[in-house]
C-alpha positions, 0 to 999 in steps of 0.5 A, a space after each residue: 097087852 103087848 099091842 093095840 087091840 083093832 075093832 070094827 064096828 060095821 054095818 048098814 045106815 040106822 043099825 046103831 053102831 054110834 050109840 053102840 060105840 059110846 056104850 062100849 068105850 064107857 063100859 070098857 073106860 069103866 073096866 080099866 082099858 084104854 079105849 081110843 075112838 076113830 072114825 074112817 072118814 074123820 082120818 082120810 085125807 082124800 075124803 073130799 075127792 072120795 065123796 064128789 066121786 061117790 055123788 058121781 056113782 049115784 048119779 051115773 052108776 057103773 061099775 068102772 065108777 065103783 070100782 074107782 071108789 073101793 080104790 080110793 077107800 082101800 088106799 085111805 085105810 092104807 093111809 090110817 095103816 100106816 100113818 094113825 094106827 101106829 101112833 095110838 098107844 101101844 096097849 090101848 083098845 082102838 074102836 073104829 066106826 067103819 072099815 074095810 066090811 062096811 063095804 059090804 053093806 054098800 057095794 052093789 056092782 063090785 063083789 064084797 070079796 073083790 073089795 076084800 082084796 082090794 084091801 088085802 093088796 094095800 096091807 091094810 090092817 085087819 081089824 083083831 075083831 070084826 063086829 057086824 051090827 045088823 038089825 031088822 032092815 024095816 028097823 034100821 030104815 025107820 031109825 035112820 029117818 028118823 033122825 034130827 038131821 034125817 037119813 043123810 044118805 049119798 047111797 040109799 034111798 029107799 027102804 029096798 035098797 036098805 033090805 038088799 044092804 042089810 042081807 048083802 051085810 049079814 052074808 059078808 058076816 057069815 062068809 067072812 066069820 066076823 061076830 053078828 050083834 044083832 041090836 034090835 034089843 036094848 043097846 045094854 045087851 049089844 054091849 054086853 055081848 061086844 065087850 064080852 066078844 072083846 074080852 074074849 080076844 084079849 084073852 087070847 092075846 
């Protein structure tokens, strides 16, 4: 490759985009590439002033409070565009856990579209594959709190408000032609079909 190649994986809480992730990095490791591995919130420098606003949004919702927090992510990503993506290696796979389509599955005031451009305006970098993961909302919610450390969510709390995340998701997925994994399956089928998915765009490189 000439280039780092840039995917997403994005989705609502309890889908299993994590375990995902890991199975996808070995089985690419395992295939010869080199994978870097990234996670939004792990790069943006202004997270903490993100997440006090986005506890300000649960508490008072609004859409001038929704809107202030698709700014400050849209201008994180213009941040990691410029300042982390070009440092990793130039033929390397970089998988990132949330992009820009995450907010598909969260935004309920401000439409997916808006939040797009948004994005679009700052030149953040956009992905060379997007992959949806989605499963069966009653899915993901029970996987999610089941969890050792619970749902630890700031945006939903209840099993409507994961129904309504999920079809908003899978809608921006087909709106936008980005690749749906459904992982309701064995987590070796949905990595056989992102890393099949992958090597398609290689190829096309």
């Amino acid at each position: 490759m000439g280039r780092s190649l840039f995917v997403s994986l994005d989705g609502p809480k309890g889908t299993g985009k994590t375990t995902l992730l890991e199975a996808v990095t070995h089985a690419l490791r395992a295939d010869k590439h080199k994978v870097v591995r990234l996670c939004e919130r792990n790069n943006d420098p202004g997270r903490a002033e993100t997440m006090a606003l986005v506890n300000q949004l649960v508490r008072n919702p609004s859409r001038a409070l929704e809107l202030q927090v698709c700014e400050r992510l849209a201008e994180s990503r213009r941040w990691i565009t410029l300042n982390v993506l070009p440092k990793q290696p130039a033929d390397s796979i970089i998988l990132i856990d949330r992009w820009y389509p995450s907010d598909a599955a969260f935004r309920r005031l401000i439409p997916f579209a808006e939040v797009l451009r948004l994005n679009m305006a700052r030149e953040v970098r956009v992905p060379d594959l997007h992959v949806g993961v989605v499963t069966d909302a009653e899915i993901s919610w029970a996987r999610a709190a089941a969890r050792t450390a619970g749902l630890r969510s700031t945006v939903m709390f209840n099993l409507a408000e994961q129904v309504a995340s999920t079809e908003a998701f899978e809608r921006a997925v087909a709106d936008n032609g980005w690749v749906l994994c459904r992982n309701e399956g064995t987590v070796e089928e949905a990595t056989r079909q992102v890393v099949g998915q992958v090597g398609r765009v290689l190829g096309g490189l």
